[in-house]
Backbone as a printed PyTorch tensor [residue, N CA C, xyz], in Angstrom:
tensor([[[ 14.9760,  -2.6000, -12.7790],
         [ 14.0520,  -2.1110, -11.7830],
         [ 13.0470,  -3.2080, -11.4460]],

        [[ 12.9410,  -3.1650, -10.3240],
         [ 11.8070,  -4.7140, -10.1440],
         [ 10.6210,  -3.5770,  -9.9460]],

        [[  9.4820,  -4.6220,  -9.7180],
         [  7.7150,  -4.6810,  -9.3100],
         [  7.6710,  -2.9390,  -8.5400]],

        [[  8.0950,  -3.2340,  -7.6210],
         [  8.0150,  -2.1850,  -6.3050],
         [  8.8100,  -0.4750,  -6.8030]],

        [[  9.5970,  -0.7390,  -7.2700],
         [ 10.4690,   0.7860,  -7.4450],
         [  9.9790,   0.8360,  -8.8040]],

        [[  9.2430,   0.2510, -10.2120],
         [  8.3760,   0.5240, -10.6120],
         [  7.1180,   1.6550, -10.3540]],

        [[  6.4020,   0.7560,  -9.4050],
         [  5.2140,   1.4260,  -9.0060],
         [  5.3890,   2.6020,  -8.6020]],

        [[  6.4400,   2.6420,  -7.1790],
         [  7.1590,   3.3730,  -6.4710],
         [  7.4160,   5.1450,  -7.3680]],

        [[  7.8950,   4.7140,  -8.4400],
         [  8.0040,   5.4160,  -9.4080],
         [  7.0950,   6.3880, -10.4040]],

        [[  6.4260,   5.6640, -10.8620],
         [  4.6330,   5.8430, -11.2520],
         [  4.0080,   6.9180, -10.8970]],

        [[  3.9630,   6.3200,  -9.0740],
         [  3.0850,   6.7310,  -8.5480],
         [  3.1140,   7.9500,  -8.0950]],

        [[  4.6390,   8.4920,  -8.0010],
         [  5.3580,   9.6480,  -7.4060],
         [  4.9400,  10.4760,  -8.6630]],

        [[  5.5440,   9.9750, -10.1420],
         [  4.8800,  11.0670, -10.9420],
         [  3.8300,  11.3650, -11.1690]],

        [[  3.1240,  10.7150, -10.7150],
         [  1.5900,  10.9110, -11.3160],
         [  0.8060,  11.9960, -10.4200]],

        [[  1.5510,  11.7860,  -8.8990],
         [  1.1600,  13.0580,  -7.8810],
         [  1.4510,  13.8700,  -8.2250]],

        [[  2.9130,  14.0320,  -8.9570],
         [  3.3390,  15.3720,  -9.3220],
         [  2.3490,  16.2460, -10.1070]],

        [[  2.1080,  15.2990, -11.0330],
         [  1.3150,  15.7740, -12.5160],
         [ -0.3750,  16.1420, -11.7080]],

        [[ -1.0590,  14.9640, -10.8710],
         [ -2.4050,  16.0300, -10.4780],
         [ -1.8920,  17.1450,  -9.4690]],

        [[ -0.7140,  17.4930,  -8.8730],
         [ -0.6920,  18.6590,  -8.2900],
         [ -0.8550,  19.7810,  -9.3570]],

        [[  0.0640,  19.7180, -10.2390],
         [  0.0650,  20.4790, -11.4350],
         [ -1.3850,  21.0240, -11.9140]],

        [[ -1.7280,  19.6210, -12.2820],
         [ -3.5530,  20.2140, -12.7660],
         [ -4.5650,  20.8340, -11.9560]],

        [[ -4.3200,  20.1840, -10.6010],
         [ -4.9370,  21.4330, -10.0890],
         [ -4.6750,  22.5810,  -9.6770]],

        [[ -3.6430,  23.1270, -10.3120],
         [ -3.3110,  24.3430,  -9.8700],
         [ -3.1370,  24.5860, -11.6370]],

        [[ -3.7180,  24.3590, -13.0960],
         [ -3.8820,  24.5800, -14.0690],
         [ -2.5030,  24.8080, -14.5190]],

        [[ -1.2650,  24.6820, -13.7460],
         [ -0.2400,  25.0290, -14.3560],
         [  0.8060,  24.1210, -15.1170]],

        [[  1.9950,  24.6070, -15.5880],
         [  2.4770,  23.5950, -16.9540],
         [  1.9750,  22.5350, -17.1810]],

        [[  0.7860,  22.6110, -18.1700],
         [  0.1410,  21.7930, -18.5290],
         [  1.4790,  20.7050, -19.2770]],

        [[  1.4990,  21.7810, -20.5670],
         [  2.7500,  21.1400, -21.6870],
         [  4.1830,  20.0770, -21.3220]],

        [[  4.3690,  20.3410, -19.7800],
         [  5.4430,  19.5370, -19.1010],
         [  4.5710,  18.3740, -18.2650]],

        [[  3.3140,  18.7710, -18.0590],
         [  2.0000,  17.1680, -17.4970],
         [  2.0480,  16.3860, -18.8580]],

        [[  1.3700,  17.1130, -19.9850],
         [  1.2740,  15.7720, -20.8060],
         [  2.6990,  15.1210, -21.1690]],

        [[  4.3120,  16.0590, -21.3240],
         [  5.2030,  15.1010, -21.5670],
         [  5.6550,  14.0940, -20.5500]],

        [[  5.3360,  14.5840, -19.2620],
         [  5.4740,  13.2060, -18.2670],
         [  4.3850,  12.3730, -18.0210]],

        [[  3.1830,  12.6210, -18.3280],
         [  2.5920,  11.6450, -18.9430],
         [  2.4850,  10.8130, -20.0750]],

        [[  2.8690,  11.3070, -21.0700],
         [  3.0810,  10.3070, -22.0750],
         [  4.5340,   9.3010, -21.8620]],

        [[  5.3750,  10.2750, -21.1760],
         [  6.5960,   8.9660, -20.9720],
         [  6.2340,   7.8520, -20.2340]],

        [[  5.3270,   8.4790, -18.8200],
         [  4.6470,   7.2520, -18.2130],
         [  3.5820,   6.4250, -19.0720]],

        [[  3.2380,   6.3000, -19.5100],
         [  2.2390,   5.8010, -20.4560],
         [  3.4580,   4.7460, -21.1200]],

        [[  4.5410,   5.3000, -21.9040],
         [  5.3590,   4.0710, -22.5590],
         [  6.0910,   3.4480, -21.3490]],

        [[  6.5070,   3.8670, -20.0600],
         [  6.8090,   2.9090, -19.3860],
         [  5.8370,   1.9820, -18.6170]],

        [[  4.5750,   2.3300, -18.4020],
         [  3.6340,   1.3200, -18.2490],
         [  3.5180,   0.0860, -19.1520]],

        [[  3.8200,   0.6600, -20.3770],
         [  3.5660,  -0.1240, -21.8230],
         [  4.8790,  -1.1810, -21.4260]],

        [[  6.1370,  -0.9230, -21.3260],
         [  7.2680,  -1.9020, -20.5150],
         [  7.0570,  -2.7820, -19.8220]],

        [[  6.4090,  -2.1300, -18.7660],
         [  6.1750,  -2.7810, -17.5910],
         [  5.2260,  -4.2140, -17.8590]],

        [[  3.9970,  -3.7880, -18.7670],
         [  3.3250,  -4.7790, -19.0500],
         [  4.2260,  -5.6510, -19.9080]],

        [[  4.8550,  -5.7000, -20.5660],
         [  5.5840,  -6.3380, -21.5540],
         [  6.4980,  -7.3020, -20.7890]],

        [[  6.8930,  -6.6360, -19.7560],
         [  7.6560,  -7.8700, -18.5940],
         [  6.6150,  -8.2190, -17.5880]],

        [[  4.9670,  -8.3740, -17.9340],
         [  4.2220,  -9.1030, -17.0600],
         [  4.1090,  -8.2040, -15.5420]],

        [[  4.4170,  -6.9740, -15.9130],
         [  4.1180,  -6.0050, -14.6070],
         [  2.8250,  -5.4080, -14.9740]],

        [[  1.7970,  -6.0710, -14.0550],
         [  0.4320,  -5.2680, -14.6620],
         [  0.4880,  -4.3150, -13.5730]],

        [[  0.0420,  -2.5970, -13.8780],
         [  0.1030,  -1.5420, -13.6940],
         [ -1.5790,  -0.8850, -13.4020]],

        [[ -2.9700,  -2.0700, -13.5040],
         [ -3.9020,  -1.6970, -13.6150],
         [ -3.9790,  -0.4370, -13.4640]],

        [[ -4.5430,   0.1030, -12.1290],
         [ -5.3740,   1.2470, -11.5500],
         [ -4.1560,   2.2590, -11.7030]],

        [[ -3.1570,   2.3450, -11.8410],
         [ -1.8110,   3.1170, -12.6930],
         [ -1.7610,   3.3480, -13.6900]],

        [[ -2.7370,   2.4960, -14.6710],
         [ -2.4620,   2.8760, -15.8470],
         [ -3.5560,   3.3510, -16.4060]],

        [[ -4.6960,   3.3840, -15.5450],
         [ -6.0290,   4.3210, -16.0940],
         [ -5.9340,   5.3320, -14.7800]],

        [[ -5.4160,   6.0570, -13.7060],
         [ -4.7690,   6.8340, -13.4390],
         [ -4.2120,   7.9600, -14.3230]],

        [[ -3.2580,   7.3100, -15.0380],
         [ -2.3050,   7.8320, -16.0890],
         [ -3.0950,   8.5490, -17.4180]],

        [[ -3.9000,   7.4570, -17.7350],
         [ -4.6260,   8.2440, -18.6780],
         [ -5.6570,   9.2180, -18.3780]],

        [[ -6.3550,   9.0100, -16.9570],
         [ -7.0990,  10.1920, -17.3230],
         [ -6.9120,  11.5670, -17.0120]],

        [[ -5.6030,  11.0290, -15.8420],
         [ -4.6250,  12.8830, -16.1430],
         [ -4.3330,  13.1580, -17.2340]],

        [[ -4.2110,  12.3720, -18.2650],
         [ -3.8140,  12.7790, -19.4600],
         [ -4.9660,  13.5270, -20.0300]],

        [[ -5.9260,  12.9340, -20.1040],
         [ -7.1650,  13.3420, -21.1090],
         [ -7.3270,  14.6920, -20.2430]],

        [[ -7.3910,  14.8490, -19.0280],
         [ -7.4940,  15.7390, -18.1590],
         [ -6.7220,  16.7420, -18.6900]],

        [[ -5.1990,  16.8660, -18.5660],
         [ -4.5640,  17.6890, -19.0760],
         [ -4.6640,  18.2080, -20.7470]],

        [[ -4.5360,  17.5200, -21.7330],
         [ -4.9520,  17.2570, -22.9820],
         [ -6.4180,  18.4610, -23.1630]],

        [[ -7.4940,  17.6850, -22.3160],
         [ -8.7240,  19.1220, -22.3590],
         [ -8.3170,  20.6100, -21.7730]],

        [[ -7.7250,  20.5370, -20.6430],
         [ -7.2330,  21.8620, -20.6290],
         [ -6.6060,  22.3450, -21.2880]],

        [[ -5.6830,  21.8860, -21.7370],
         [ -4.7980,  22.3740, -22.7390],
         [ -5.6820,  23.4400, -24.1950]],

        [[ -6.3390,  22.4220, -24.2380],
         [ -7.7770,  22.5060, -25.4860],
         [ -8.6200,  24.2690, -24.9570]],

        [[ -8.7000,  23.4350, -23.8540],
         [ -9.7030,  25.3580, -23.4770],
         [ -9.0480,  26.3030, -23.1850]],

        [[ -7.9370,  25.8370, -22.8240],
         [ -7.3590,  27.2930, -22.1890],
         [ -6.4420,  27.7310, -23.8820]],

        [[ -6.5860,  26.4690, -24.9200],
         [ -6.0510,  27.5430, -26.5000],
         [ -7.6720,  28.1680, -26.9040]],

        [[ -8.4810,  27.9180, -26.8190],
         [ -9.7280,  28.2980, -27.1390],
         [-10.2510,  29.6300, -26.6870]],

        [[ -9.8430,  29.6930, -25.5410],
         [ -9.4410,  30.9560, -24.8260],
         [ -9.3370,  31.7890, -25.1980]],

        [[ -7.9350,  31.9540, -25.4800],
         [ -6.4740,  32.6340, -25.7990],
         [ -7.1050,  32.9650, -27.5280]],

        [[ -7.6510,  32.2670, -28.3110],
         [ -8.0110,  32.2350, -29.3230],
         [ -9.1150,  33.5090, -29.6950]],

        [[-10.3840,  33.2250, -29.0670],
         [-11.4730,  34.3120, -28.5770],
         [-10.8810,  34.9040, -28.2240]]])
């Protein structure tokens, strides 16, 4: 995969995943396609593909999703 269908790639999931969050739904299927993106960023850099603003993107849907996840068991808990 070169530079472009990389990004190309990325970037498509990562829309997917904030559509998801804002509509609070499958969280549990956001963080596993976020964490896969996360190790293919980790690739990407490894072959000198820097991913900047993609790859703190990535994480803070994560942390994003990750806290919901958190309140909405906290919830359910109460």
């Amino acid at each position: 995969m070169d530079r472009e269908e990389i990004i190309t790639k990325i970037t498509e999931e990562l829309n997917v995943c904030e559509e998801y969050l804002k509509r609070e739904a499958r969280l549990d299927f956001v963080l596993r396609i976020l964490e896969d993106l996360m190790d293919e960023i980790q690739e990407a850099k490894k072959k000198n593909i820097l991913l900047g603003e993609l790859e703190e993107r990535a994480r803070i849907l994560y942390h994003r999703a990750s806290t919901l996840v958190a309140l909405i068991e906290q919830g359910v808990k109460k």
